[in-house]
MIFIDO-78955 format. One record per atom (N, C-alpha, C): x, y, z negated. Coordinates in pm, whole numbers, plus 50000, padded with zeros to 5 digits. Atoms other than C-alpha are relative to their C-alpha. Layout:
XYZ...
***
This chain:
499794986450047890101439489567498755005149927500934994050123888091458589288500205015850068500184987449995886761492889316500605008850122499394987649918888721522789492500944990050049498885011949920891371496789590499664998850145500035006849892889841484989890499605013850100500334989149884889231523990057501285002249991498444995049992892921530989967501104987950101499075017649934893711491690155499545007050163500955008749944891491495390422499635013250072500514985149975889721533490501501185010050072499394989449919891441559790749500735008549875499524989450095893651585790554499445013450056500994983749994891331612790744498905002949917501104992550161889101611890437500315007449946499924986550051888891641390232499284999949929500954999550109885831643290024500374993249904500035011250139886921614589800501225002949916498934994550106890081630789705499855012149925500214991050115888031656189509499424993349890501305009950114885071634689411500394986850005499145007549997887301604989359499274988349933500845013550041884521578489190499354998750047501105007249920882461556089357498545003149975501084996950059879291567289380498944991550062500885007449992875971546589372498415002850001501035002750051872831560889282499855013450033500044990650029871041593089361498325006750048501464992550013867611612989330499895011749966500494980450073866711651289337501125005450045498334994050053869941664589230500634995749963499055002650078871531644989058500784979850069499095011349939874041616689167500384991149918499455007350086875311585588943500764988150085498855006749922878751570788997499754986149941500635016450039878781529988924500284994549864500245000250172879371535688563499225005549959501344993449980876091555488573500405018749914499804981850013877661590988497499115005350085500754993949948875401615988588500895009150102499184985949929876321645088853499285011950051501084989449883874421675788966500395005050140500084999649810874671678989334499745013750018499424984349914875861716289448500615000050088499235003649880877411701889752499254999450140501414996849911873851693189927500384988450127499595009649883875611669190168500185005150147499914984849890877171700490333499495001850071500584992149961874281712490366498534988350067501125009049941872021681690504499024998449949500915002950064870361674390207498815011749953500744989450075868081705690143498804994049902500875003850101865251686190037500384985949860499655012250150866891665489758500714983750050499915020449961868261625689768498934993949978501095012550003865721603289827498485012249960501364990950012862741628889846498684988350037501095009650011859371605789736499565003250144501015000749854857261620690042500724999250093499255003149899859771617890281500564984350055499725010550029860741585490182498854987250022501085012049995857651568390166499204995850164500425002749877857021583890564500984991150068499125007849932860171563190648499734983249977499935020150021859331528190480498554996750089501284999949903855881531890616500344995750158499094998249829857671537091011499954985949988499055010150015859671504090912499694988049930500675012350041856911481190764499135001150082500705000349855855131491491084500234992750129498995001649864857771479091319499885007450105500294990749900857381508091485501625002950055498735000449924860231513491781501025010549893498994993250058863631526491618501015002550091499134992649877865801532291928499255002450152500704995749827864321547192267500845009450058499714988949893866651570492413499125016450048501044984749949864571601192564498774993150058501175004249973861771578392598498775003049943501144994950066858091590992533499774988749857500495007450150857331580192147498805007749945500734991150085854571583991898500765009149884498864991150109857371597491646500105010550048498824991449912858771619191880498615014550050501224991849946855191635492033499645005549852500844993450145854071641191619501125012049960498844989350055857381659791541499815013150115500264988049889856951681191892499145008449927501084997750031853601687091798500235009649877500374991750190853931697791422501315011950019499104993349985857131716091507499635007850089500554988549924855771737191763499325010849957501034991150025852541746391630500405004149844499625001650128854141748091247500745010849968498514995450011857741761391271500065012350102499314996549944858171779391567498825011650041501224992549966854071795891675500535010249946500444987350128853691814391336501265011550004499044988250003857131829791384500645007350128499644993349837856481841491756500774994450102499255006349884858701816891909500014991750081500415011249870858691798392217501404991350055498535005749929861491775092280499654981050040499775010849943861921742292485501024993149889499105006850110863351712592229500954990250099499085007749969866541691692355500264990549904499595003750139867131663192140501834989450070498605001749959870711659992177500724987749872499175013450028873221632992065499935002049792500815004050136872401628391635500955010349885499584993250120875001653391465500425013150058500524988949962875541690091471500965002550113499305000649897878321688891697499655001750156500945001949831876291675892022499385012649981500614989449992874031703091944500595015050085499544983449947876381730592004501004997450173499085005549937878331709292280498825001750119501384999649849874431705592528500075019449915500154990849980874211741992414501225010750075498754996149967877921754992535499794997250180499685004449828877591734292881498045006650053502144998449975873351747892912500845015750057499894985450005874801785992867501155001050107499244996149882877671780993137499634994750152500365002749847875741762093428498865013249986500884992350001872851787993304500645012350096499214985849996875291818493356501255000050125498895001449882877721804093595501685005849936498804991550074880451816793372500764989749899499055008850146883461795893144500315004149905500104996350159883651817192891499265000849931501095002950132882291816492548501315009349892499544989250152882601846592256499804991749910500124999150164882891840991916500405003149884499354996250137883501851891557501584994049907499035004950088886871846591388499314996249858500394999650133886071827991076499014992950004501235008050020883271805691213500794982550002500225008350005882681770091247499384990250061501445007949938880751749591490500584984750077499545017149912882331711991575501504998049929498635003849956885251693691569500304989050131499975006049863884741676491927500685011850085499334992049930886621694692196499645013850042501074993450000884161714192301499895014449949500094994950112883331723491967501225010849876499244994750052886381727991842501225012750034499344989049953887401752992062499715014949996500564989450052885021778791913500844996849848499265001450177886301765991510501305005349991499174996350014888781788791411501314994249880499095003750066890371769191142501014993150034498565003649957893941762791174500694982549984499575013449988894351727491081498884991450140500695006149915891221717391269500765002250180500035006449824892441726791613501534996150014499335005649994895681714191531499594989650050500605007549928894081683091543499944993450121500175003249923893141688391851501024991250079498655004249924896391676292041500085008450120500184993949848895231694292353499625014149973500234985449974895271731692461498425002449956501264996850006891781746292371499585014250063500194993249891890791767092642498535006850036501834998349956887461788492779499515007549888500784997550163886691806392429500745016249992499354988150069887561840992325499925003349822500274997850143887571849891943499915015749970500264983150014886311885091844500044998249843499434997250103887541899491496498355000049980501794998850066883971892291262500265015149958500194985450000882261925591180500435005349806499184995850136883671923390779501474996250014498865001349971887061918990887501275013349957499514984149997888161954890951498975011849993501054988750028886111985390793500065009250113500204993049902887052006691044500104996250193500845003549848886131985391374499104995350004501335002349940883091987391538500184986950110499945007649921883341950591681499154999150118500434997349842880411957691936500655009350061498924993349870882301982992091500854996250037499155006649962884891970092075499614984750120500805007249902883011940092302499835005150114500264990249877881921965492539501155004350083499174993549921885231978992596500544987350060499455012549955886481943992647498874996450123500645000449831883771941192948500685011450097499474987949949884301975693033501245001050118498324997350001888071981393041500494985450154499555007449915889271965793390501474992649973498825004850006892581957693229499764993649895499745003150097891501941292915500544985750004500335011949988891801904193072499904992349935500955009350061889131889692911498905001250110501254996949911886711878293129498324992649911501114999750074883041878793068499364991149939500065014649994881381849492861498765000450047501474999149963878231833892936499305000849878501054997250149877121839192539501314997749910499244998950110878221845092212499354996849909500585008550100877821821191969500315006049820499854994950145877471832791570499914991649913500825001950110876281821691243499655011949947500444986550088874511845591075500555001749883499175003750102876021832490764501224992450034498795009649970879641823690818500294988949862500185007250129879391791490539501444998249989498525007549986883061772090648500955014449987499154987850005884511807990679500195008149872499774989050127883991821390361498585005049948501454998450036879761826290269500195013050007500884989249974879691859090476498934999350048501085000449960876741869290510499775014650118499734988049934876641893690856498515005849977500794991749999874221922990818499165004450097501095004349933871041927490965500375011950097499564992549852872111960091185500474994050101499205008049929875131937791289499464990550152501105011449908872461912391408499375004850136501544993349872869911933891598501405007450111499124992149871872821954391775501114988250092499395010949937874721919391869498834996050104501164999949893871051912392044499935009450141499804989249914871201945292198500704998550147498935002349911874671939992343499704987550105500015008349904873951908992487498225002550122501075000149910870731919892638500675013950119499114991549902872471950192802501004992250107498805008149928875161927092936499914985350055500685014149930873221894493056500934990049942499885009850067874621875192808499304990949903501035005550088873131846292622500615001549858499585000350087873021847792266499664984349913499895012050049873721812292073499815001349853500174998750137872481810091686500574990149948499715012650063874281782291511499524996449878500634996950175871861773691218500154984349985500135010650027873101741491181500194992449836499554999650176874261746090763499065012249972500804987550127872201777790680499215000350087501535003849988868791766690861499214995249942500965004950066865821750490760499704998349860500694995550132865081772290462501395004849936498904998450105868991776990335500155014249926499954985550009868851818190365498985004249945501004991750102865421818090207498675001650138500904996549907863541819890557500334985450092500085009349903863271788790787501924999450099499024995449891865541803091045500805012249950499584989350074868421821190928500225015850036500154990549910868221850291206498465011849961501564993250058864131857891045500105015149993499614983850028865601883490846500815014650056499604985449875867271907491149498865001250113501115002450023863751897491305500545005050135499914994249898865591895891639499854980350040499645013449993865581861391844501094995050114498975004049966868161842591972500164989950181500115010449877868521824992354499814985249951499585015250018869651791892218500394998849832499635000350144869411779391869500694987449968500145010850057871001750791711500144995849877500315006050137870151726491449500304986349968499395012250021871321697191272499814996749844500435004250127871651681590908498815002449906501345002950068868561693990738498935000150072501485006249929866411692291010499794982850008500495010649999866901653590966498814996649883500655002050087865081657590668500274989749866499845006050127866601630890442501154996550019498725005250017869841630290517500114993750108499865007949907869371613090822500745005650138499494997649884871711620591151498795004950078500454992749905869731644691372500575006750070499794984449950870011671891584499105005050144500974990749924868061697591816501025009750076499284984549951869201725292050498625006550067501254994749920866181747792131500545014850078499894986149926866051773692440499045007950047501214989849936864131801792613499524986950097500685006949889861691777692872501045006850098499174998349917863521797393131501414996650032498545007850070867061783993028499964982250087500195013650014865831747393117500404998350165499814998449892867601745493409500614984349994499355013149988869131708593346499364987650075500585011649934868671678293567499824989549921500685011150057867371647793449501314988949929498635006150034870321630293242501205005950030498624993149995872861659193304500874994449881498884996750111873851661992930498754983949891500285011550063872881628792715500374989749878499395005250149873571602292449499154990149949500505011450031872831570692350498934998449867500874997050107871551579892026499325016149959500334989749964869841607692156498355001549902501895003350078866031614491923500054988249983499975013650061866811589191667498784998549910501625001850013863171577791602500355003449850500595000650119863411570891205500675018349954499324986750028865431605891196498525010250036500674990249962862631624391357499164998349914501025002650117859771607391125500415005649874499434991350078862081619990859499855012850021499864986449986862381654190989498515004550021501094995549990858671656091056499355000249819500564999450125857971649190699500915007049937499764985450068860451672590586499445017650031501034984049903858881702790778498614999649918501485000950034855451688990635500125002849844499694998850164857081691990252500285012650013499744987549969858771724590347498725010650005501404991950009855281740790468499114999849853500785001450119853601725790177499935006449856498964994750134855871734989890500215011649986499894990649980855831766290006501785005449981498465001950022859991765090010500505013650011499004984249950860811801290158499505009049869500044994150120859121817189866500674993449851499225010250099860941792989620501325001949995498544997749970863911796789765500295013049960499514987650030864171833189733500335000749862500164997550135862591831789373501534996149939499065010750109865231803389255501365008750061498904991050027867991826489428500305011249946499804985450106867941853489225500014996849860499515006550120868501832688950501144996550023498964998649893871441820889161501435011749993498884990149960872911856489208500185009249868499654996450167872251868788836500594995849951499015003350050873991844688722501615001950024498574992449955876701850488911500465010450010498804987850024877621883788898499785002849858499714997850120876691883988550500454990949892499255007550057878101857888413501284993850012498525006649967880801844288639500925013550048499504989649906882011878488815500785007249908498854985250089883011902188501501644985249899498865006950074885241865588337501845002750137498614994449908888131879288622499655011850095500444982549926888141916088818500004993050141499535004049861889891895289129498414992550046501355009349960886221871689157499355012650086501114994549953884001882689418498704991950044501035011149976880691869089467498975005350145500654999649852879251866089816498374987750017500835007149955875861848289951498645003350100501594990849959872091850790035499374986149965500935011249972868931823289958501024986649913498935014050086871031786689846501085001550027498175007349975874401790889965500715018449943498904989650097876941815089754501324994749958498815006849970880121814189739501175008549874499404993750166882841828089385501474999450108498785001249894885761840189622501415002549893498825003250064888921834189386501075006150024498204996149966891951846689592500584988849968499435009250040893431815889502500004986150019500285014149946893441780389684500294989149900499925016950099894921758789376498925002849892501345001050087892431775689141498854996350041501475001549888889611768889382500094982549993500145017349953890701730889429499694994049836500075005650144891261728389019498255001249933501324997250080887551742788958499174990350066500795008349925886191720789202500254987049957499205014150067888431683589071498555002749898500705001650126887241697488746498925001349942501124996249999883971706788789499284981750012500065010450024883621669388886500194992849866499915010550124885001654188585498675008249900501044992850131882341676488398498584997450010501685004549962879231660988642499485015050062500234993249881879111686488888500665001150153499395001949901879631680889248499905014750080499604985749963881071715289416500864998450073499444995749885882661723689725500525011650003499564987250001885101747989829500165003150170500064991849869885161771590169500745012250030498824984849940887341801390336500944996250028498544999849949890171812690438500764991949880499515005250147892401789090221499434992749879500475011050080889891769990078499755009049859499624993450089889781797589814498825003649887501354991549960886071803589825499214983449915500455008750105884111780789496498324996050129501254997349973880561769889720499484992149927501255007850066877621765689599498535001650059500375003149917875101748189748498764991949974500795008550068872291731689584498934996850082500445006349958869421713889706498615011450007500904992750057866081736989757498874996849901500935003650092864091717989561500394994049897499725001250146866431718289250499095009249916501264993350077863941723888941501025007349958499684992550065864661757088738501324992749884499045006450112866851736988446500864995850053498925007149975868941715888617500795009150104499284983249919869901748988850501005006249867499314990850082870701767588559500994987649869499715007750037872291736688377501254998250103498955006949887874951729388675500875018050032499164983850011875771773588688500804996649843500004997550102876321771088302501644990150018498955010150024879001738988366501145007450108499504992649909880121761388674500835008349906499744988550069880751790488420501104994049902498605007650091882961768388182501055001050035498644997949906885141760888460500535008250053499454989749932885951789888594500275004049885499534994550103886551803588262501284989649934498675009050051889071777988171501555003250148498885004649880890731776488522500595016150096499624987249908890541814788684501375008749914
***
């Protein structure tokens, strides 16, 4: 068999990505991607969300071959490493000091999933409690778990099994006239509401899979509030709009409140590599010795990766970059893509923005066709409706505004 033949012989029919971006692809650096006829592609997809610092980032790259012409250990389990002690280390005093925070690191099973799965079972032996709040409209797994917070309708199809233990609270852009913390309150309150209490309520600050809301910084600080009034933990899910996506490290910075339990995943591997983290208050650390676990638990060349992305990140000075290069970002978009239809609305914050359509076949056609034109683009929301865009933070100025401009075509042909 030749080419695509042998994934259509051979490959699961639960793939999905390849029936947008439908050519084989081979080759890729920065931003830009080349399929095995060497077409170019600019990369607005980000490797939902993993890749922040680019494909194949030189300094990142060169700390991994280094590792691996060392023969330095590549599987240990939760065993003491030099990898593992340098990433603590630089991540402590680096990431977490300068911005006042103190949290105990978990390195949980390698994708973002586990993350939120040791943080779910941490917050109910913590709390003694089986329930778990969360936002209509989020996103956090498709493991059982996981997927019993993910509100999308095919995903917990999926499931086969009841999904149980979870409440869903209407997000706070939903309905203009409800106050969803009160509404919370009365749901403790109210002896008849039966809902019983959770042990935390898990968010995104940015709902990405839901639609690139972005919840508001009151929203934030008074969701803190509530749960500090009510001895609940609060869960951050920054596993797509962390490490730098919003323009600040941590996407919570900017309500400048902090969170019980954070988690993290795809760009903290730093190059694309399977990671993941769940950090808590020291007090939180209530777990016995191999409670919650995983074979590929702190995957050594992942962490050397992620330590040298943190060390590019600091360097590069990324959070001021990021801002700068989004506001190139959001000019363009409301002034170029927003007035070509009245129905377009344009939502975001920092790298991730989103051209909300009303319209799921126009959304899938701008996205196909955005491909055939050498731009790779993703779509998100209710209905898939929702154009994202998602670029890498360390796309240069040109090839940013070079990949909007091919953006702007398409939507003008297709809205």
């Amino acid at each position: 068999m030749i080419g695509k033949e042998i994934f259509e012989e051979y490959e699961s029919e639960v793939r999905s990505y390849c029936r947008i971006f439908d050519e084989e692809l081979d080759y890729a650096k920065g931003s830009i991607i080349k399929d095995v006829n060497g077409k170019e592609y600019i990369d607005f997809f980000c490797g939902a969300g993993a890749l922040n610092y680019g494909h194949n980032n030189d300094y990142i790259k060169e700390k991994i071959i280094k590792y691996l012409q060392d023969d330095k250990i590549i599987h240990a389990l939760d065993m003491y490493t030099t990898a593992k002690q340098d990433f603590i280390e630089y991540f402590e005093k680096n990431i977490l000091e300068p911005r006042g925070l103190r949290y105990k690191i978990q390195f949980t099973g390698p994708t973002g999933t586990n993350s939120v799965e040791a943080a779910l079972k941490l917050a109910r032996k913590v709390k003694k409690r089986t329930n778990i709040w969360c936002l209509m409209g989020c996103f956090h797994g498709m493991t059982l778990g996981t997927l019993s917070l993910t509100t999308e309708k095919e995903a917990r199809i999926g499931a086969g099994v009841p999904l149980n233990y979870v409440t869903h609270i209407p997000a706070p852009y939903m309905f203009d006239e409800l106050d969803t913390i009160r509404y919370m309150q009365m749901l403790l309150d109210d002896d008849h509401s039966g809902i019983e209490k959770p042990a935390a309520i898990i968010i995104e600050t940015v709902q990405a899979e839901g639609g690139i809301w972005v919840l508001d910084i009151e929203y934030l600080k008074n969701l803190r509030a509530f749960c500090d009034k009510n001895d609940i933990l609060m869960i951050v899910d920054d596993i797509q709009v962390g490490c730098g996506r919003t323009g600040t490290f941590f996407s919570f910075e900017r309500a400048d409140i902090i969170p019980d339990i954070v988690c993290l995943s795809k760009s903290i591997g730093g190059y694309g590599m399977p990671f993941a983290v769940t950090l808590f208050k020291p007090e939180l650390d209530i777990w016995l010795p191999g409670e919650h676990n995983g074979t590929f638990r702190g995957n050594q060349l992942s962490i050397v990766a992620a330590k040298a992305g943190l060390e590019l990140f600091n360097k590069n000075n990324m959070e001021e970059e990021t801002k700068r290069k989004s506001m190139i970002i959001e000019k363009f978009l409301n002034d170029e893509i927003k007035p070509l239809n009245s129905r377009i609305e344009i939502r975001g914050i920092g790298f991730i923005w989103g051209i909300e359509t009303h319209d799921e076949q126009k959304a899938k056609k701008i996205s196909k066709q955005a491909f055939k034109n050498g731009l790779v683009i993703e779509r998100a929301g209710r209905n898939n409706s929702i154009v994202k865009i998602m670029p890498a933070l360390t796309i240069d100025d040109e090839t940013l505004v070079k990949g909007l401009n091919i953006l702007k075509g398409i939507v003008r042909e297709n809205i």
